[in-house]
Backbone bond lengths (Angstrom), bond angles and torsions (degrees), N, CA, C in turn:
res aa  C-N    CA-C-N  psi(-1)  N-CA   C-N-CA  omega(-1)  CA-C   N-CA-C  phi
1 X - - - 1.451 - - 1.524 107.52 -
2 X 1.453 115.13 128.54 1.392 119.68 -166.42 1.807 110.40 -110.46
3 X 1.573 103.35 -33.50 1.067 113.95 167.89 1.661 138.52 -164.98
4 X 1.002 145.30 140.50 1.295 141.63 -130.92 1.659 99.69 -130.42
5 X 1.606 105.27 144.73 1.500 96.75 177.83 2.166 115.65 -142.81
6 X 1.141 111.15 114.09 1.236 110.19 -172.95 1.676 102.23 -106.29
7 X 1.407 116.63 157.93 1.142 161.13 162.83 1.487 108.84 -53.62
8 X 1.071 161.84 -160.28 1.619 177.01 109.31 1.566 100.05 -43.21
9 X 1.393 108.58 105.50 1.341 120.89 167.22 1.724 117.44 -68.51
10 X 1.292 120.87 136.77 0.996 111.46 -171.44 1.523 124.61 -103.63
11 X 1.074 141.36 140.62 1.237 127.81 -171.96 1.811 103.67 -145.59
12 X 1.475 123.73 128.64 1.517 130.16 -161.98 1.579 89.04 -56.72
13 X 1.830 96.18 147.13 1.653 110.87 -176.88 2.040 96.06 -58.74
14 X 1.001 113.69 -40.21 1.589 121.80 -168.68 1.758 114.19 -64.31
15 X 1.835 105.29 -23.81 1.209 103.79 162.89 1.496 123.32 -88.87
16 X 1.363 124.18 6.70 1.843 128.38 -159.59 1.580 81.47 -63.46
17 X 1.494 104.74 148.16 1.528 111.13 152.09 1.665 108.27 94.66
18 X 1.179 103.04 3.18 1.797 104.49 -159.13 1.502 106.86 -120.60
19 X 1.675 120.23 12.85 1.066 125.68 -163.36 1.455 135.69 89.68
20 X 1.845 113.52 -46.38 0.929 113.71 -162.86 1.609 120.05 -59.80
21 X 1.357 112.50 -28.47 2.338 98.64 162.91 0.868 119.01 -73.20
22 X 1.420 114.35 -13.79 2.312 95.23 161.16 1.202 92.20 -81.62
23 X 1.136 154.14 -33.33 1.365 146.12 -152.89 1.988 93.04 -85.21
24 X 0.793 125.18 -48.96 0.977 131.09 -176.64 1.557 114.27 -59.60
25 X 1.585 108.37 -55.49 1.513 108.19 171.64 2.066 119.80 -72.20
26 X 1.239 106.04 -0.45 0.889 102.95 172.69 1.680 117.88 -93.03
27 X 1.547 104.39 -26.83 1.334 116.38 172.26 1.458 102.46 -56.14
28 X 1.448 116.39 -43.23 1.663 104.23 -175.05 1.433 128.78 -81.38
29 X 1.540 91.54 -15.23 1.781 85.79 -164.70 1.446 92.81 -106.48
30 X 1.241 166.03 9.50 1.440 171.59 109.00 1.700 120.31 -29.92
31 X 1.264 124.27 -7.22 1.292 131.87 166.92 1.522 99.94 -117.04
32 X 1.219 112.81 -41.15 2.026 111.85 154.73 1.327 109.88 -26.25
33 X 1.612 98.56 -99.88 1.594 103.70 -177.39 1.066 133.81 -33.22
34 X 2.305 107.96 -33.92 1.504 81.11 167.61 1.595 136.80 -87.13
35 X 1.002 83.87 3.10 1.747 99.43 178.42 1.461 115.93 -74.48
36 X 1.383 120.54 -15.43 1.699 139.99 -165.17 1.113 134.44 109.85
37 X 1.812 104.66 -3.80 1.482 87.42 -163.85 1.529 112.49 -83.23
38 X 1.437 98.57 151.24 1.655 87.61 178.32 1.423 108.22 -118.17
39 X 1.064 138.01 44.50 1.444 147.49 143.34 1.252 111.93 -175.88
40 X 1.714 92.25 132.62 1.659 110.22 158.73 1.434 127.80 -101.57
41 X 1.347 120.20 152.08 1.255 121.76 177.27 1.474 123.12 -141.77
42 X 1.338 111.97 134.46 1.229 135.39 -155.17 1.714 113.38 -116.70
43 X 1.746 106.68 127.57 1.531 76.37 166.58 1.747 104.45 -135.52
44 X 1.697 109.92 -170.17 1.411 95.96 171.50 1.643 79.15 -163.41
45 X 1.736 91.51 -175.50 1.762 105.80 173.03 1.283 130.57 -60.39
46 X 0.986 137.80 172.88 1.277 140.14 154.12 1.864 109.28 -122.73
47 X 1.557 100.51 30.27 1.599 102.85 166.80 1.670 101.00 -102.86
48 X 1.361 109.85 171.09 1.559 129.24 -171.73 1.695 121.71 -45.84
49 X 1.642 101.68 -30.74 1.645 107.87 -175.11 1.621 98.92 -74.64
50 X 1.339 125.77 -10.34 1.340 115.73 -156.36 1.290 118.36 -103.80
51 X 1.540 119.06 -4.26 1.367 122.01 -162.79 1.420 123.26 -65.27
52 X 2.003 111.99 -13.56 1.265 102.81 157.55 1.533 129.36 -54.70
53 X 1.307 92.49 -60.52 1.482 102.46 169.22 1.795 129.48 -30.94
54 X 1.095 84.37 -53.95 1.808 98.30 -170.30 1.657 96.83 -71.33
55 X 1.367 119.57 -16.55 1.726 105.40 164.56 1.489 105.05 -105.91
56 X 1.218 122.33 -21.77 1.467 102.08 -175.10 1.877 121.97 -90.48
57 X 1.782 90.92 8.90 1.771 78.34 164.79 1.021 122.27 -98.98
58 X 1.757 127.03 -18.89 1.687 130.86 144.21 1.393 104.09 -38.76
59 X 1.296 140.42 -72.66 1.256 119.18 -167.38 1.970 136.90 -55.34
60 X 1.176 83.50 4.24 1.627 125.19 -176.39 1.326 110.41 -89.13
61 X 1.480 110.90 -26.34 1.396 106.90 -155.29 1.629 141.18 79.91
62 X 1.633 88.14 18.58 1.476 101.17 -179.40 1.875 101.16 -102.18
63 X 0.872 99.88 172.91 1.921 113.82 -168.88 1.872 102.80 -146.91
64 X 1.783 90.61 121.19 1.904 96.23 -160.39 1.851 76.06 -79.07
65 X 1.467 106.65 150.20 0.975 136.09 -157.71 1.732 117.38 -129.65
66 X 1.545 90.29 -36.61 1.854 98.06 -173.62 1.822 106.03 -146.71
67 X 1.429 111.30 143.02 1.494 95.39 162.29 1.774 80.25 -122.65
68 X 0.863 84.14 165.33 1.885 111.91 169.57 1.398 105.12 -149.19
69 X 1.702 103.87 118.01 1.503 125.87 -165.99 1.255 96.30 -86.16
70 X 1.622 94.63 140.60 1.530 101.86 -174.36 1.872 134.97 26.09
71 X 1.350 81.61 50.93 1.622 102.60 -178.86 1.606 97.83 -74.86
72 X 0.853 151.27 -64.81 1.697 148.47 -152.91 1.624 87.83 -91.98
73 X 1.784 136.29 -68.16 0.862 107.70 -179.68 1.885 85.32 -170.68
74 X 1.282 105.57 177.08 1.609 109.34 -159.41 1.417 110.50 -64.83
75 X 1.263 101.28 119.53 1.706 113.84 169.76 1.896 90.42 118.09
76 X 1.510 109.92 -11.11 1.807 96.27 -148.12 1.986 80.60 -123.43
77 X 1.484 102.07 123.53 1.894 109.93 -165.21 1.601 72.30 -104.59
78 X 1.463 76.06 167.02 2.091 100.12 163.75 1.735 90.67 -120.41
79 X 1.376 107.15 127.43 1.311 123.85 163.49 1.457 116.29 -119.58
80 X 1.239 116.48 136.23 1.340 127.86 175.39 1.281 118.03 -148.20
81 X 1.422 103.17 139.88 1.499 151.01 166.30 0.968 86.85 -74.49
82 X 2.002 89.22 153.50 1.572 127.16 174.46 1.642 111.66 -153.00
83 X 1.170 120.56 141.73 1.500 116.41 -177.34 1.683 108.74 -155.76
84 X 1.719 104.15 123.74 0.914 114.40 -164.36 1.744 111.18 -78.38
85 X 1.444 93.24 143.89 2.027 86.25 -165.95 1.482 113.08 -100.76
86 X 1.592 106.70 -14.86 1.530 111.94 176.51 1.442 112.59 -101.80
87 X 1.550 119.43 150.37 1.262 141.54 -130.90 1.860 90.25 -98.83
């Protein structure tokens, strides 16, 4: 396995701020790495519901990588993150 790709992890609006999506992205990418992969990639919107997201995978250590214009539908890009898992 060379590289791995998730969706927008979800975590309840009442938990934001409390740890649990690093906790969460760490749950995924730590049975990754040990398996080989050496990058994951993640994507989400670039519409209005998403703006947690689009800052909390930099704080992760992920790096936005791609927009794709009007990928889901006009006005709404697919952007994705990537984060390397080997040292």
């Amino acid at each position: 396995m060379a590289t791995s790709m998730s969706n927008d992890p979800l975590v309840s609006p009442d938990s934001h701020g409390q740890g649990h999506g690093r906790a969460l992205m760490s749950f995924a990418e730590e049975p990754l790495a040990a398996r080989g992969a050496r990058l994951i990639i993640v994507e989400t919107s670039s519409v209005g519901g998403f703006e947690r997201a689009r800052a909390f995978y930099p704080k992760c250590g992920y790096t936005e990588e791609a927009r794709i214009r009007n990928f889901y539908a006009l006005g709404d890009d697919k952007i994705v993150f990537s984060k390397s898992l080997t040292v």
